[in-house]
N, C-alpha and C positions, 0 to 999 in steps of 0.2 A: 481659475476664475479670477481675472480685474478686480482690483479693489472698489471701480467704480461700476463692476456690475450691479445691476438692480436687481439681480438674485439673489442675492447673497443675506440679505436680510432672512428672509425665509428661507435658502437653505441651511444658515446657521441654527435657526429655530426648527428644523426639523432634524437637525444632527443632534441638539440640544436632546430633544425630544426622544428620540432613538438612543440614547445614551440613559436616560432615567429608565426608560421601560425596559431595557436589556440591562440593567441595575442589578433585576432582581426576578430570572428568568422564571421565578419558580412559581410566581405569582402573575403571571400571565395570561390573562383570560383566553379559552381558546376562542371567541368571536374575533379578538383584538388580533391574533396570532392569524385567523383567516384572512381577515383584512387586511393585514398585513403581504402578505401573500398576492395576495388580489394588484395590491399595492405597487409589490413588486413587479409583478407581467406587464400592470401597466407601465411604470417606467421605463421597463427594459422595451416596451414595442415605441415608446416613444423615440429613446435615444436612436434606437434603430431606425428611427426615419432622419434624422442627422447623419447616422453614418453613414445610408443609405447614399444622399446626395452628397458627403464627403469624398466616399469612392467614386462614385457617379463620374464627380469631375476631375478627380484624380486618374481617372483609368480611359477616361474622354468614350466611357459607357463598352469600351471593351472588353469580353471575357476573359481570363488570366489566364487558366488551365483547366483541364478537363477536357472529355472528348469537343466542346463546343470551340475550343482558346480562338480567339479573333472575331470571334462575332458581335456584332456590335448590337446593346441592347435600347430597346426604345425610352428613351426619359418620359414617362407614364407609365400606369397601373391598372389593372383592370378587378384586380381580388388582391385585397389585404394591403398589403405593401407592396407587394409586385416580386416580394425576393430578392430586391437588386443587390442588395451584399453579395449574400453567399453564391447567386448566381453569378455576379462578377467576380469575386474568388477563385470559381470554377469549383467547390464546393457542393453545390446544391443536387440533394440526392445521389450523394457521389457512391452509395450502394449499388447501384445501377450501371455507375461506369463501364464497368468488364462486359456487363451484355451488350451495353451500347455499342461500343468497340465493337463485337464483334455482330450486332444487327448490321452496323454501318459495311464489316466486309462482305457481308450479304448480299451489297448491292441489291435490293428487292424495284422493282418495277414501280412500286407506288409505297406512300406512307399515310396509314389515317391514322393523325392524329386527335380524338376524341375526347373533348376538355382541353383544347388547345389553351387558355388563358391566354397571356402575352405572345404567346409565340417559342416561349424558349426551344421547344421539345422541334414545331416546326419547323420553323428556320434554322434552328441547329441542325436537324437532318437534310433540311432543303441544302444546305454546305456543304456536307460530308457526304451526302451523294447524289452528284447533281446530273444523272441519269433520271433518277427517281421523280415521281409526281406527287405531292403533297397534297393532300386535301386534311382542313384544319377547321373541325367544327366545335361549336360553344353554344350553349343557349344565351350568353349574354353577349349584347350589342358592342359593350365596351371592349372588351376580352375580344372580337374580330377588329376593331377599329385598332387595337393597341397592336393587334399581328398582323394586320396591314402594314401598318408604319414600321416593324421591324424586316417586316418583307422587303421592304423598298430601301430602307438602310444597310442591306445587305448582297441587294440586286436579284435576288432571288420571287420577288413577288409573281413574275410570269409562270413560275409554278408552284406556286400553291395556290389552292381552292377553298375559297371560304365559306363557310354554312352554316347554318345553325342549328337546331336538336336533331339527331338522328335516330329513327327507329330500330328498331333491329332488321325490320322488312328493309328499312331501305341504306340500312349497314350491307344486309347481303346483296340486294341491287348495285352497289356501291363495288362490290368485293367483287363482281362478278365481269366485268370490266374493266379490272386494274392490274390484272396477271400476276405475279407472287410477289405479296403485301406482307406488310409490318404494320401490325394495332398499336398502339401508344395509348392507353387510356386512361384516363384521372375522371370521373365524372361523379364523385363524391355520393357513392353508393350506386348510382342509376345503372353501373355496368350488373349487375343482379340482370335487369330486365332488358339490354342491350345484347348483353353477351351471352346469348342462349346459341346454341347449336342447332336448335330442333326446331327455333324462329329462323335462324340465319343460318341455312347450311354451308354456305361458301367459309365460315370461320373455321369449319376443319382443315378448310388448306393456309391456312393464315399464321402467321409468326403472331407472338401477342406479347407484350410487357404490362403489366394491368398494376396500376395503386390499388389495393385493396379499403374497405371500409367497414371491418366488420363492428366498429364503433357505431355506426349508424344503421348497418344492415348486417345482426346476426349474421356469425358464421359465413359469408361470401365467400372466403378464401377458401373452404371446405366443399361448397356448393359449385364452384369455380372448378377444383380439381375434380371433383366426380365427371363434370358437365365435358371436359375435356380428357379424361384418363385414354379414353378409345384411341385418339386423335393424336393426341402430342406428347410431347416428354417435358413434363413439369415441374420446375424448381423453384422454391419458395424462396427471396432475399427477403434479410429482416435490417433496420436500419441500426447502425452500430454506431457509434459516437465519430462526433466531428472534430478533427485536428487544424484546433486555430491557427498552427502556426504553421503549416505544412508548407501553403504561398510565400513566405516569409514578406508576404506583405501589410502583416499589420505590426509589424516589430517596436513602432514606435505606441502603441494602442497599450492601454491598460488588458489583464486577464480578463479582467469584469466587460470592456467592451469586446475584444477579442471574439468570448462566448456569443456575448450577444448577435457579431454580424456574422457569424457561419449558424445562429440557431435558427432551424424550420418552425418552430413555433407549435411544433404537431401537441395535440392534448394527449395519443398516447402513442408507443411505439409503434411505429408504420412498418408494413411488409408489402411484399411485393412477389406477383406472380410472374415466373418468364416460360413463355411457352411456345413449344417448335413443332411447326408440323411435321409429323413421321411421312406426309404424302410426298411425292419427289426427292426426298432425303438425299439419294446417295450423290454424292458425289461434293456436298453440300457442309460445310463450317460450323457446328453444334454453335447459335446463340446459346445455348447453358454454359457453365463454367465444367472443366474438364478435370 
C-alpha cells in the first residue's frame, strides 16, 4: 500500500484494533469472535473480486489448465462472482476432472447441461467434443445471457441450446431425441424432483455427473443412489482440498490471497455423484475412476 493511499488511515486503525483484541485471547467474547468471522468471509469475497479481474486481464479471460485449458471465459457473472479465478486457474471443481476426462472420451451425441450458470461446464464440453449437441438450461435470465456470450467467444454457439427450467417430463422428452447423453447437473437441490427415473424414464440410459445438495435437501445423495442402483454404476466424489500453487501461477501472490483465488466458497464439503449407464455398456470406456 502507497503512503498516499486513502486507506491506509483505517487500515492502520483496524490493524491497531486487531492487535488489542488478540492482546488477550482469553477474554474474547464469543459474539465478537463471530463477527469476526463474519468479517473475515466478507473480506476474503471482496478481495476476490480484485483478483478476480487481476487474472481476468492477466490471462486475457483464458483457462490455464484442466480438462477446459483454452477457453476463453466471459467477462460477466450470472451467480456470486462468476468463479473467475479458480475457473481461470483451471482449478474449479478440479475433483471432477478424471470423470470429465473420461465423459469427454465418451464422445456422447448430446450434453444437458442443467444449471448451466455462465456457461463453464457448456462451452467447455461444447470444445472437447465438438460432435456433440449442447443444450444448456438455467432458470435465470442472466446465467443464459452470460453462456450466450461465452458461446460466441468460443465459436461454438451454433451448438448449444438455450432454455430455461426443465421438468422432468420434458428432461425425458429432451433425452428421448438426443441418442447417448451426459447429464451435468448443479441445480441447487431441484435435482431431487428433476432427476427421478419413474418421472423420466430415458435417464436410465443416460451418463450423469450430479452436485449434490444434501445441505438444503436432506439426504439427496442417498435418495439419488437408491433411485438409480438398477440402472448404473455409482461412485460418489467428495471435494478434497485445493493446491494453490499447482498453476504456478500465483507465485508472485501472498498464501493468504493464493487460498483465497482457488477457494469455491462452498458452506460445506461438496460431493458429487458420477453415474453410467449399465444399458449399451460393452464395448464403452467406464466414466468412473478404475
Amino acid at each position: 500500500m502507497r503512503e498516499s493511499d486513502g486507506r491506509r488511515p483505517y487500515v492502520e486503525a483496524i490493524r491497531k484494533l486487531t492487535g488489542e483484541v488478540l492482546a488477550d485471547t482469553d477474554d474474547v467474547p464469543s459474539p465478537l469472535l463471530d463477527f469476526g468471522s463474519r468479517i473475515l468471509y466478507l473480506a476474503a469475497r471482496l478481495r476476490r473480486l480484485e483478483l478476480n479481474r487481476a487474472l481476468y486481464d492477466r490471462f486475457d479471460g483464458i483457462v490455464q489448465t484442466g480438462p477446459f485449458a483454452g477457453m476463453k471465459l466471459a467477462d460477466d457473472k450470472a451467480w456470486s462472482d462468476g468463479g473467475l479465478a479458480p475457473r481461470l486457474l483451471g482449478t474449479y471443481e478440479q475433483d471432477l476432472h478424471p470423470a470429465i476426462e473420461r465423459a469427454i472420451d465418451e464422445r456422447h451425441d448430446s450434453v444437458v447441461n442443467l444449471g448451466c450458470a455462465e456457461g463453464y461446464y457448456a462451452v467447455g464440453m461444447a470444445r472437447r467434443v465438438p460432435s456433440a449437441q449442447v443444450h444448456a438450461r438455467d432458470t435465470l435470465p442472466k446465467a443464459l445471457e452470460v453462456c450466450r456470450k461465452a458461446a460466441e467467444l468460443n465459436g461454438v454457439a451454433g451448438r448449444i441450446h438455450l432454455g430455461g427450467e426443465l421438468t422432468a417430463v420434458g428432461l425425458t422428452r429432451l433425452l428421448e431425441r438426443s441418442g447417448r447423453t451426459l447429464v451435468i447437473c448443479d441445480i441447487e437441490g431441484a435435482e431431487r424432483e428433476v432427476l427421478d427415473p419413474a418421472l423420466a424414464p430415458a435417464l436410465s440410459d443416460a451418463d450423469l455427473i450430479v452436485e449434490c445438495h444434501d445441505a438444503t435437501t436432506v439426504e439427496i445423495t442417498d435418495l439419488l443412489r437408491q433411485r438409480f442402483a438398477a440402472t448404473h454404476d455409482v461412485e460418489e466424489v467428495l471435494e478434497g482440498n485445493r493446491d494453490a500453487n499447482a498453476t504456478g501461477a500465483l507465485g508472485e501472490r501472498s498464501m493468504l490471497e493464493r487460498l483465497v483465488a482457488t477457494c469455491e466458497f462452498r458452506g460445506a464439503r461438496q460431493n458429487w455423484l458420477v453415474m453410467q449407464a449399465r444399458t449399451g455398456k460393452r464395448g464403452r470406456r467406464s466414466i468412473l475412476r478404475r
